[in-house]
One Martini backbone bead per residue (centre of mass of N, CA, C, O) as a GRO file, in nm:
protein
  349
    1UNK     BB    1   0.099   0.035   0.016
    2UNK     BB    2  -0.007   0.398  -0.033
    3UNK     BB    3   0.022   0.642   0.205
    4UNK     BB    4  -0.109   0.969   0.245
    5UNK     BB    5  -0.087   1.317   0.294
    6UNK     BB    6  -0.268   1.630   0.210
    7UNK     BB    7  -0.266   1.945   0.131
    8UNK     BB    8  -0.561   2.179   0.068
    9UNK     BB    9  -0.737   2.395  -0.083
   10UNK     BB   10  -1.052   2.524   0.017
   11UNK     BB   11  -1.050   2.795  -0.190
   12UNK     BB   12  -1.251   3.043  -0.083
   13UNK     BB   13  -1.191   3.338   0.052
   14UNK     BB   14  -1.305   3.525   0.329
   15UNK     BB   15  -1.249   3.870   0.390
   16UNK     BB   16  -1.290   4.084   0.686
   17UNK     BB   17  -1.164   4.393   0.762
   18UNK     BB   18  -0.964   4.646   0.941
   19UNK     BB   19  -0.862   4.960   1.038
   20UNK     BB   20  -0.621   5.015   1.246
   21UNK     BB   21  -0.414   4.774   1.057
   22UNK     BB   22  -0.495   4.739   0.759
   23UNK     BB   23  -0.267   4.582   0.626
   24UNK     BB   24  -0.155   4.364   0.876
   25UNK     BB   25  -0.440   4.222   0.939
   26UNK     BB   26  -0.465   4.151   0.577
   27UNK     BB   27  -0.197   3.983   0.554
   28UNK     BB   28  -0.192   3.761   0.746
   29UNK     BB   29  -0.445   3.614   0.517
   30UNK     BB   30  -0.379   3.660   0.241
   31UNK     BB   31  -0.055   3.550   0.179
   32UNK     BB   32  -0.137   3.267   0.295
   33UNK     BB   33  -0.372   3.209   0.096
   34UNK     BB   34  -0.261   3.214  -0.139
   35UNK     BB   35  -0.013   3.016  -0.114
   36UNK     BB   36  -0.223   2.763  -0.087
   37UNK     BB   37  -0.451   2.823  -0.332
   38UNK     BB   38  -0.629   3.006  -0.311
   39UNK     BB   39  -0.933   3.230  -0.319
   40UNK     BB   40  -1.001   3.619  -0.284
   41UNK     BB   41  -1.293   3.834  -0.120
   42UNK     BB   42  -1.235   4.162  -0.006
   43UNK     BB   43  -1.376   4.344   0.302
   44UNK     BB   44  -1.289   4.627   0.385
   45UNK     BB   45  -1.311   4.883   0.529
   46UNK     BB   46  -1.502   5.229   0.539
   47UNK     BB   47  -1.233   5.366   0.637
   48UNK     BB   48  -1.045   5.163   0.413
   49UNK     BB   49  -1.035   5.135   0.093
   50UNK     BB   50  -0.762   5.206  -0.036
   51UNK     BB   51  -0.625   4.928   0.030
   52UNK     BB   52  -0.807   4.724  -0.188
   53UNK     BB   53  -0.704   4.892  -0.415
   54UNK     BB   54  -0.382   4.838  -0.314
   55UNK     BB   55  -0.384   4.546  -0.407
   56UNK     BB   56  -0.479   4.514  -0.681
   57UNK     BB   57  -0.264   4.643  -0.813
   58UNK     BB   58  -0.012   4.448  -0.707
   59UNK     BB   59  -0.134   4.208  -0.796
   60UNK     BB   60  -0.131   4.315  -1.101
   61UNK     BB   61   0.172   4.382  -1.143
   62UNK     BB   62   0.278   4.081  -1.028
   63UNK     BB   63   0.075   3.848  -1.223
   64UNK     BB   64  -0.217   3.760  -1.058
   65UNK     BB   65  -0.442   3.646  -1.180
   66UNK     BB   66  -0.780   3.643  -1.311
   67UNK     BB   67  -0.987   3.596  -1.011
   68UNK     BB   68  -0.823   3.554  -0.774
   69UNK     BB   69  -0.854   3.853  -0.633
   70UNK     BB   70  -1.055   4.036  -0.480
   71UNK     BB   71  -1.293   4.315  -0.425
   72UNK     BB   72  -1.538   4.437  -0.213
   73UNK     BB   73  -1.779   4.742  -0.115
   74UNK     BB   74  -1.962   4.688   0.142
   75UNK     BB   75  -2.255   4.614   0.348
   76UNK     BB   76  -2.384   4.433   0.572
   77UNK     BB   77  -2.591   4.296   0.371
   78UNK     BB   78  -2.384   4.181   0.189
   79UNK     BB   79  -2.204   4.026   0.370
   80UNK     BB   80  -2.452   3.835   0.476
   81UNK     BB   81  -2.451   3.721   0.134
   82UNK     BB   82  -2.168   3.600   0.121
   83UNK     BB   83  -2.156   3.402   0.365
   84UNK     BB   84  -2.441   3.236   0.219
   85UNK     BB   85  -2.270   3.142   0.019
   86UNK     BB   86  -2.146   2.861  -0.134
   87UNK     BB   87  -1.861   2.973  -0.245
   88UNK     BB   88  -1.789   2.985   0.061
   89UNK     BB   89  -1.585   2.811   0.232
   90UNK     BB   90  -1.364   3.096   0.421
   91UNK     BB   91  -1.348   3.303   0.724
   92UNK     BB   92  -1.168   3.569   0.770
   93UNK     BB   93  -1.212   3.774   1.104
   94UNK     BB   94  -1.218   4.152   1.182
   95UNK     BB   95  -1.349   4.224   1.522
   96UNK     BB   96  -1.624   4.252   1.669
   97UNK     BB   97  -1.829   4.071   1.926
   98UNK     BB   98  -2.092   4.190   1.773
   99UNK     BB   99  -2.004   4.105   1.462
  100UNK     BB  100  -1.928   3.806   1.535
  101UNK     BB  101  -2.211   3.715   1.606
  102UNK     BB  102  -2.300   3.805   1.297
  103UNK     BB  103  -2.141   3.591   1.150
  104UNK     BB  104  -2.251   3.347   1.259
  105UNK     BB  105  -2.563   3.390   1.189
  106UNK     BB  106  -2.460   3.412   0.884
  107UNK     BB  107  -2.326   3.078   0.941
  108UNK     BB  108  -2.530   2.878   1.055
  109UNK     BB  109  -2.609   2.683   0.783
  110UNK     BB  110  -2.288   2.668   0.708
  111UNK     BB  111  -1.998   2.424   0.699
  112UNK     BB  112  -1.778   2.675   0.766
  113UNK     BB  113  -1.491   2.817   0.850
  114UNK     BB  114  -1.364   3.026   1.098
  115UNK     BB  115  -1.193   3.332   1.155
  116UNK     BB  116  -1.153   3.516   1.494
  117UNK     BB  117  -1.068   3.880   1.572
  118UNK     BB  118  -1.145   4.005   1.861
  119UNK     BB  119  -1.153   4.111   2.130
  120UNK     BB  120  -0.982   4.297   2.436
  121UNK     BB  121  -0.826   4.262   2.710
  122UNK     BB  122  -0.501   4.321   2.827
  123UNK     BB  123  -0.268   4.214   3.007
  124UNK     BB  124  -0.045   4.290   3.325
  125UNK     BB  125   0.244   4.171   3.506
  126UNK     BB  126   0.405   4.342   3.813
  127UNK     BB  127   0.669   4.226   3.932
  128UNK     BB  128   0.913   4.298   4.215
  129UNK     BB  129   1.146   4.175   3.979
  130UNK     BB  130   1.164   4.383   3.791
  131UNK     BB  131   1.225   4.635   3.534
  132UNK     BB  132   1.101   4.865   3.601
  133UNK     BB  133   1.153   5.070   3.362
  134UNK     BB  134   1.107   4.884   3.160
  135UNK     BB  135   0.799   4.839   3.220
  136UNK     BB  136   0.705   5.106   3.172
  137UNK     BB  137   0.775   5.210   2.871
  138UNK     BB  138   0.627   4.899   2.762
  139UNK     BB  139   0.364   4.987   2.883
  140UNK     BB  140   0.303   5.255   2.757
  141UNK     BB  141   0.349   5.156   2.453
  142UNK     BB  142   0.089   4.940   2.496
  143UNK     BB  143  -0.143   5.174   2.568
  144UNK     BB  144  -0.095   5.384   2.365
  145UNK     BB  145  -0.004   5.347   2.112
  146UNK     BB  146  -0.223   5.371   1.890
  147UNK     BB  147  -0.431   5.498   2.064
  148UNK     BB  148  -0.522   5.204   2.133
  149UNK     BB  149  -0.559   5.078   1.875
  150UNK     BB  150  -0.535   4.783   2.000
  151UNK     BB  151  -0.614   4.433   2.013
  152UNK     BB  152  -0.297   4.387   2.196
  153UNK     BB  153  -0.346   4.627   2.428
  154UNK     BB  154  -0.291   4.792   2.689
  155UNK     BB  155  -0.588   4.772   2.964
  156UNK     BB  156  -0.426   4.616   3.203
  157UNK     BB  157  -0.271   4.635   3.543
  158UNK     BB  158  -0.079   4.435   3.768
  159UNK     BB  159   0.100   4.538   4.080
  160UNK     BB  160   0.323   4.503   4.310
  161UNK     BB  161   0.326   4.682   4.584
  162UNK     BB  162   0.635   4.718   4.637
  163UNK     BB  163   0.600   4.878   4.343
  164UNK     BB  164   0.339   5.077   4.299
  165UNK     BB  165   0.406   5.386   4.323
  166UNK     BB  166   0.626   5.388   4.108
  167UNK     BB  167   0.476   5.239   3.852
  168UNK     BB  168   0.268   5.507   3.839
  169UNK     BB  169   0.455   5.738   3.828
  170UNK     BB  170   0.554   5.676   3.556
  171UNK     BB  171   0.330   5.646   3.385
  172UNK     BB  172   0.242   5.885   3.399
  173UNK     BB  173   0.519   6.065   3.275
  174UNK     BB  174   0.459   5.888   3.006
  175UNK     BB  175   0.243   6.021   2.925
  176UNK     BB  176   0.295   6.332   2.954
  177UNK     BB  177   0.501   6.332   2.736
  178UNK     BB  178   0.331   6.330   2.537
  179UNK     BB  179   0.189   6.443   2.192
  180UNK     BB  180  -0.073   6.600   2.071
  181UNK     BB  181  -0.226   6.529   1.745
  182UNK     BB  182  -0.059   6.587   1.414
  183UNK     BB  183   0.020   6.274   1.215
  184UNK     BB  184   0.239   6.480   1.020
  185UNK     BB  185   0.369   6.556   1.281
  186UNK     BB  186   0.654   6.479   1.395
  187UNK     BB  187   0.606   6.561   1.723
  188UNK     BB  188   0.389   6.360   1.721
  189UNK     BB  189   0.308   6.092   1.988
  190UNK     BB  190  -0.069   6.156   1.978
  191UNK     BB  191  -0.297   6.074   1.803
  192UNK     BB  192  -0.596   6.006   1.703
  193UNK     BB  193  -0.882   5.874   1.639
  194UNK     BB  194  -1.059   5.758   1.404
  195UNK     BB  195  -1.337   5.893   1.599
  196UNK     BB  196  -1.527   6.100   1.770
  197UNK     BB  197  -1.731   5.884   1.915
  198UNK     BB  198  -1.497   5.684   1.990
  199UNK     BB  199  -1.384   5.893   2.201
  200UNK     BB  200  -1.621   5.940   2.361
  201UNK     BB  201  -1.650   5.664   2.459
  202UNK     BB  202  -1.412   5.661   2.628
  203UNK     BB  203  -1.485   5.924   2.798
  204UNK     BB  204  -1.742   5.783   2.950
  205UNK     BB  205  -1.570   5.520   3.055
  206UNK     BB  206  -1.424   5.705   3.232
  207UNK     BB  207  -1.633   5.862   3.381
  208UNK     BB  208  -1.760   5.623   3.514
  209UNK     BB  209  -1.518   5.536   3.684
  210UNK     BB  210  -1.490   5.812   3.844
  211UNK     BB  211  -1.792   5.789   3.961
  212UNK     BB  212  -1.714   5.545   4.115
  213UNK     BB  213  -1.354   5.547   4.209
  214UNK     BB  214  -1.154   5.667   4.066
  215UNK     BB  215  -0.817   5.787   3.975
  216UNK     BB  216  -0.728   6.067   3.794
  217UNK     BB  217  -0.356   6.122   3.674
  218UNK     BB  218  -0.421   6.304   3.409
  219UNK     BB  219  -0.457   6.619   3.303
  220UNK     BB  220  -0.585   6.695   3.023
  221UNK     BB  221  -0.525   7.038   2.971
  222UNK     BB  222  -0.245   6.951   2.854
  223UNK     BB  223  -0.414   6.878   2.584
  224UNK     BB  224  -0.526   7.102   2.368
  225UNK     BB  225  -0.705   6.891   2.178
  226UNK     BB  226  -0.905   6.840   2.389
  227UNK     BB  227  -1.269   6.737   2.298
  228UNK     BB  228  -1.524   6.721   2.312
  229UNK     BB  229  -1.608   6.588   2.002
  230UNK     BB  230  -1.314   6.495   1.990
  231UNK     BB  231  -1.041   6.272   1.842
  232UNK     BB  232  -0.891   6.390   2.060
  233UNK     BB  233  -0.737   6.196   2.324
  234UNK     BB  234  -0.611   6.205   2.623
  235UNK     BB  235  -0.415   6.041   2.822
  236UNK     BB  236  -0.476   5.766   3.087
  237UNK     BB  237  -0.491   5.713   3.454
  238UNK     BB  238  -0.573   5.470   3.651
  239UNK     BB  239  -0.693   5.431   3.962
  240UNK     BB  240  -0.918   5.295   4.176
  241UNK     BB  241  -1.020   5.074   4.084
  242UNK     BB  242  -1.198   4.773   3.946
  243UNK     BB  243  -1.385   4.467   3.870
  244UNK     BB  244  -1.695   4.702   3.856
  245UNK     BB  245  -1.556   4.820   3.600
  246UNK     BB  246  -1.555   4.865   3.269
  247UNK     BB  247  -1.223   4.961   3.267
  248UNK     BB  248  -1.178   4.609   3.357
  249UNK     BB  249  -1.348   4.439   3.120
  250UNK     BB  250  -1.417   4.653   2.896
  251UNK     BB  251  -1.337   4.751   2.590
  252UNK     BB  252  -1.195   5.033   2.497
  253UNK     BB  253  -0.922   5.133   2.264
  254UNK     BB  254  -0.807   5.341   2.410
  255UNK     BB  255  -0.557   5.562   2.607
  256UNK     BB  256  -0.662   5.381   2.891
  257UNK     BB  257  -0.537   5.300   3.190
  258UNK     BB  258  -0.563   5.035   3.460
  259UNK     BB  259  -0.451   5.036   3.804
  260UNK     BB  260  -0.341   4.763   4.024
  261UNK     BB  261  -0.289   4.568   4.304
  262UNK     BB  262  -0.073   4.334   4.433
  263UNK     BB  263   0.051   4.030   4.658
  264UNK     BB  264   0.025   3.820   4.459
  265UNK     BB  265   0.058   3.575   4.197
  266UNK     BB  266  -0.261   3.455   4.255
  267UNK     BB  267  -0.390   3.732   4.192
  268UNK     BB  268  -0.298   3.805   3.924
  269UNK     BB  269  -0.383   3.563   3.775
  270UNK     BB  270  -0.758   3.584   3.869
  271UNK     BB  271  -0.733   3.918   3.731
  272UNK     BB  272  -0.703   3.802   3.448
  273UNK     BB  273  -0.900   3.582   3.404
  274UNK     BB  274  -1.132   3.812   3.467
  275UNK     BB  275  -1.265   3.736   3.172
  276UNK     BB  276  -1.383   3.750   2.849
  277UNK     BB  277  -1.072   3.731   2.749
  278UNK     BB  278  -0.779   3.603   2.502
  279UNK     BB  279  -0.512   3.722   2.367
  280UNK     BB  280  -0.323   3.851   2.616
  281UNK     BB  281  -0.029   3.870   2.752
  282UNK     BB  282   0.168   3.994   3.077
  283UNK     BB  283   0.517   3.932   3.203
  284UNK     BB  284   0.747   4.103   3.455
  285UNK     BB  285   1.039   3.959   3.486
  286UNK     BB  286   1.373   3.801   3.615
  287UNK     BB  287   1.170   3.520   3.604
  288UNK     BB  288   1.114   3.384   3.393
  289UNK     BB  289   1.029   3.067   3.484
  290UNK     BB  290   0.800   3.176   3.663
  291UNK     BB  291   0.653   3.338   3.432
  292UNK     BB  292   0.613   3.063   3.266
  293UNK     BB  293   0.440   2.910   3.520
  294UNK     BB  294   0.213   3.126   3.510
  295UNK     BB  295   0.113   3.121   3.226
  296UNK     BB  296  -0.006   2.871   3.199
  297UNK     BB  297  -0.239   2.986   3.427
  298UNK     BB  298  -0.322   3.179   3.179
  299UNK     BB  299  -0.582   3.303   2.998
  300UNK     BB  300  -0.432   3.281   2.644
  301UNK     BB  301  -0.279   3.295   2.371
  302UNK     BB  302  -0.053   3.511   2.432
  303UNK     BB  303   0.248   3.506   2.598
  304UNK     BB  304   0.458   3.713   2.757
  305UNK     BB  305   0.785   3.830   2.818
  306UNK     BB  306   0.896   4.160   2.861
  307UNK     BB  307   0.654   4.217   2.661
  308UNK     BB  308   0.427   4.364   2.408
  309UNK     BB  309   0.240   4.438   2.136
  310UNK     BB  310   0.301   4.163   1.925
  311UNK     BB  311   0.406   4.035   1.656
  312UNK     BB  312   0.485   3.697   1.512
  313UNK     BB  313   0.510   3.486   1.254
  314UNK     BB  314   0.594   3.214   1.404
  315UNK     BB  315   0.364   3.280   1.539
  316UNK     BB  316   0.037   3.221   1.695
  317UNK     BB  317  -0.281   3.347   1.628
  318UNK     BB  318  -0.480   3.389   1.928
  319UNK     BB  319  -0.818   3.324   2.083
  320UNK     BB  320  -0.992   3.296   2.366
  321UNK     BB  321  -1.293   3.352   2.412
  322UNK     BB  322  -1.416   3.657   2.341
  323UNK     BB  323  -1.180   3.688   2.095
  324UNK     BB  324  -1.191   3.364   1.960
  325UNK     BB  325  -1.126   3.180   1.679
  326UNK     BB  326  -0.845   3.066   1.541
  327UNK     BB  327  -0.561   3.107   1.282
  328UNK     BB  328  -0.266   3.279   1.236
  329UNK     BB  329   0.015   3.247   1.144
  330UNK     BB  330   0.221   3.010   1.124
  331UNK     BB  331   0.206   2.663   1.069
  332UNK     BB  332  -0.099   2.707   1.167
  333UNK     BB  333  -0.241   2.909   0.979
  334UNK     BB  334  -0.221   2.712   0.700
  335UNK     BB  335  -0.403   2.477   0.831
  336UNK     BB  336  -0.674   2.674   0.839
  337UNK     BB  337  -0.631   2.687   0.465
  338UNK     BB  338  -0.681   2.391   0.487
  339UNK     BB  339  -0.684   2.063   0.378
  340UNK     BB  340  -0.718   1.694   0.468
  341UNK     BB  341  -0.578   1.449   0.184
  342UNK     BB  342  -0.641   1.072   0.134
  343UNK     BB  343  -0.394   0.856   0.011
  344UNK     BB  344  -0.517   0.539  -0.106
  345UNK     BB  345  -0.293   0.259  -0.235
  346UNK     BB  346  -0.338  -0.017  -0.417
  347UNK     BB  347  -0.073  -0.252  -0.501
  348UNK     BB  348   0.006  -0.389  -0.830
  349UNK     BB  349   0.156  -0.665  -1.012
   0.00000   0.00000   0.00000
């Protein structure tokens, strides 16, 4: 007998992307479908269409047969209509967890693979022995960078009591030094959000944790382009905390983390569990082996030591709760673009 396994392409892929980080997060699907053998359907944001634009044309340029790629400018009834399609193989999706349950509802009727990367809380901890200033530096990075609009980015921190007023009084620092502004100017490093809405909403979840009894270090008036109804929005740190505040539970999504103290290491992995996402976790200490038997028990994608916010090609891109479920990126994500095809023959003389 000849007996193999092949992995074959799915067929057609839909893509439906978002805008936060347009090309990165769907080149990290597009390029991997398409070198599996599949062919595929890009439906960009309507914040982002001219990404869509400039795929089709790359990919023109560079003699990718035709009908290979497409891209359509759809509204959600029309993506609905697309997902319900017989000819629709496989989906990845990026964006809201009401979304994700909107795009389940669209292929309820039909057996087609999902990948889903929705939303996240993704916690920090930082240990007694960490390198303070290290993490101060990258952990602040990780909470403001693209205003906080990132799906992997730091929206809650928990520090060991014996280090915590030193590593907030750094972190309000490392706000403070922002330049909020026009990200076409040099000086600027703090742009705006996407839309006046998004950030009004950042703002009111702000301001609700605040009369719950939240204490914000960051003065916005230092700000000068901060104002309601403005997608400016001035970066936060919050203290006084706690985990019946949607700042502690709820994706933000914009330039605001919370921090509490924690006495222990087990009060700390409790309180990064207790969340209904699971993208991404950081712990920070200088006792590596520690770190890493901490994270088997932290519910999360990818855990992280010693820095945050970051994606590697060789690793498997995932979120488990309601995060999502799928792989993108690593040899585990081109196996969820294909399929196992079992090759059986009975060699005769």
């Amino acid at each position: 007998f000849e007996r193999s396994i092949e992995r074959v392409p799915l067929g057609l892929i839909a893509i439906v992307a978002p805008w936060n980080y347009p090309f990165l997060t769907s080149v990290n699907a597009i390029i991997p479908a398409l070198a599996a053998g599949n062919v595929i359907v890009l439906k960009h944001s309507d914040q982002t269409p001219v990404v869509a634009d400039r795929y089709a044309a790359a990919f023109q340029q560079a003699g990718l047969p035709e009908g290979v790629f497409r891209h359509l400018h759809m509204d959600h009834e029309q993506i609905a209509r697309l997902l319900a399609d017989s000819r629709v193989d496989h989906l990845c999706f990026t964006g809201s967890v009401r979304a994700g349950h909107a795009v389940q509802s669209a292929l309820s009727n039909r057996f087609v693979g999902t990948g889903l990367e929705l939303g996240g809380k993704d916690p920090a901890y930082v240990r007694a022995d960490a390198d303070l200033e290290d993490a101060i530096v990258n952990l602040a990075d990780g909470a403001f960078f693209n205003s906080g609009q990132s799906c992997c980015g730091i929206e809650r921190i928990y520090v060991d009591r014996e280090i915590y007023q030193d590593f907030v009084d750094g972190m309000t620092a490392e706000a403070e030094k922002l330049t909020l502004g026009n990200p076409l100017e040099e000086t600027t490093t703090l742009g705006p959000m996407v839309r006046a809405r998004d950030a009004d909403a950042v703002r009111t979840q702000t301001e609700k944790a605040i009369v719950a009894g939240a204490k914000p270090l960051v003065e916005p008036k230092r700000f000068s382009m901060n104002e309601a109804g403005s997608p400016y929005l001035a970066p936060q740190v919050l203290v006084e905390v706690d985990h019946s505040m949607d700042i502690m539970t709820e994706e933000t999504f914009g330039p605001v983390v919370g921090i509490m103290p924690v006495t222990s290491d087990d009060e700390a992995v409790k309180l990064m569990n207790d969340s209904q996402y699971g993208l991404t976790a950081s712990i920070w200490s200088r006792d590596i082996a520690r770190a890493q038997d901490l994270g088997r028990q932290v519910e999360t994608g990818t855990l992280y030591v010693n820095r945050c916010d970051y994606l590697d090609p060789a690793l498997a891109w995932t979120g488990i709760k309601n995060s999502g479920r799928g792989t993108t990126l690593s040899v585990v994500g081109y196996e969820t673009l294909t399929r196992p095809k079992s090759y059986h023959a009975r060699l005769l003389d």
